[in-house]
C-alpha positions, 0 to 999 in steps of 0.5 A: 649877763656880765659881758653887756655889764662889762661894756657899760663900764668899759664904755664909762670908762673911754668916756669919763677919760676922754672928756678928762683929758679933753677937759685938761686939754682944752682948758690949757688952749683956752688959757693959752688964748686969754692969758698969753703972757701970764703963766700963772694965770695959766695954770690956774684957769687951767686947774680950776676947769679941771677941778670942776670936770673931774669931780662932775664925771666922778658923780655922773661915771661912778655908779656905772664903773666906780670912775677911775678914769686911771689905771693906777686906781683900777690896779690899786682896787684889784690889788686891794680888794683880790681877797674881798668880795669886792674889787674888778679881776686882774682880766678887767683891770687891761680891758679898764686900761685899755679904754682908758688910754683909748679915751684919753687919746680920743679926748686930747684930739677933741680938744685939739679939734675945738680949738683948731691945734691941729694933730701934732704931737707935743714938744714939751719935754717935762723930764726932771728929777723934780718932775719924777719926784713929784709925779710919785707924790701926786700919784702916791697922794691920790691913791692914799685918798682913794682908799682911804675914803673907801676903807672907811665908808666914805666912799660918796666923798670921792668926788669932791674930794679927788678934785679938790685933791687934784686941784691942789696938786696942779700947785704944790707938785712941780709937774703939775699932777699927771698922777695917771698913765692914760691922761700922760698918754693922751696928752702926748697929742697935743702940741699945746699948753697942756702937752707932755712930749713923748720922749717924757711920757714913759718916764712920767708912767715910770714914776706913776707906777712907783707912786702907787705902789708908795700909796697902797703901802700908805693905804695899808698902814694907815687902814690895815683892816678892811670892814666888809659888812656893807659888801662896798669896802672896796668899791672905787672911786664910788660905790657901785655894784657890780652884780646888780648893775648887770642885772638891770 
């Protein structure tokens, strides 16, 4: 009975990060050829796809795995929910990880292969103080909101709120918000406007890590005390159930 669960949720996971990063990925080519010679015009078609996409996979993936489509929420919700009744084990946490940077690196060849990219790897370094920094703001920021929403029931608001978060960040970090180790993966395959090189990569997962252990810490002061009542407190990024889904 758990392990059909277990792969439904697994599966969600490949694919909601797959079409994420494709989403990213194939967004920042379309740019690339309609605006070649404006930047900023760039990121911001770039930013409105990914907003869009992102908040569509979190309502259609999250009753089946909650929609982390990032394996920093997958350990922030172990993390946070290892004493309640809630939350996935650690065990579950690798196997949501795994899929997710599996997905994340079949989305990037996806997008690669609609708009002809071919399979080079990116060459866009992207390591800088201010990079680092700001992928431990976005992921910090992001973690914060999660849970946030989760601590105080309002958990349904993830969607939009997660994209508009995201959206937000492409602007007022300096990175662009990565804020997830299995997108930063994947987009290592793609030599294009989204790219990140992989010799910044492991940097950039550095630095995610950091930010979610600033955002839990966020979490915790803000909503030391977690409700219970409803048997959802600590379902992310929306609520889902696991024992029943299994049953069905």
């Amino acid at each position: 009975m758990i392990a059909p669960h277990l792969s439904r949720r697994l599966f969600a996971e490949f694919l909601g990060t797959a079409l994420l990063v494709t989403v990213v990925v194939g967004s920042g080519a379309a740019a690339e050829q309609l605006s070649p010679s404006d930047v900023g015009l760039q990121l911001l078609e770039n930013s409105m796809a990914t907003v869009f996409g992102l908040t569509a996979l979190i309502l259609m993936l999250g009753p089946v795995s909650g929609a982390h489509l990032n394996p920093v929420v997958s350990l922030a919700e172990w993390f946070l929910a290892r004493h309640g009744p809630g939350g996935i084990t650690l065990p579950e946490v690798g196997a949501y990880s795994v899929a997710q940077v599996v997905g994340g690196i079949s989305g990037a060849l996806l997008a690669n292969a609609m708009f002809d990219l071919g399979l080079d790897l990116s060459a866009k370094e992207r390591v800088t103080g201010g990079h680092l920094l700001a992928e431990v703001v976005a992921t910090a920021g992001l973690v914060a909101l999660i849970f946030a929403l989760v601590r105080s029931h309002r958990g349904a608001l993830a969607a939009p709120a997660v994209g508009a978060y995201i959206g937000a960040a492409y602007w007022f970090t300096s990175s662009t918000s990565f804020a997830n180790p299995a997108v930063t993966v994947g987009r290592i395959f793609s030599d294009s406007f989204a790219g990140i090189a992989p010799s910044s990569a492991p940097a950039f997962v550095a630095m995610q890590l950091v930010g979610l252990v600033v955002g839990v810490g966020i979490t915790l002061v803000l909503y030391p005390d977690t409700t219970t009542d409803d048997g959802d407190a600590e379902d992310a990024v929306v609520p889902h159930h696991p024992q029943s889904a299994s049953s069905s």
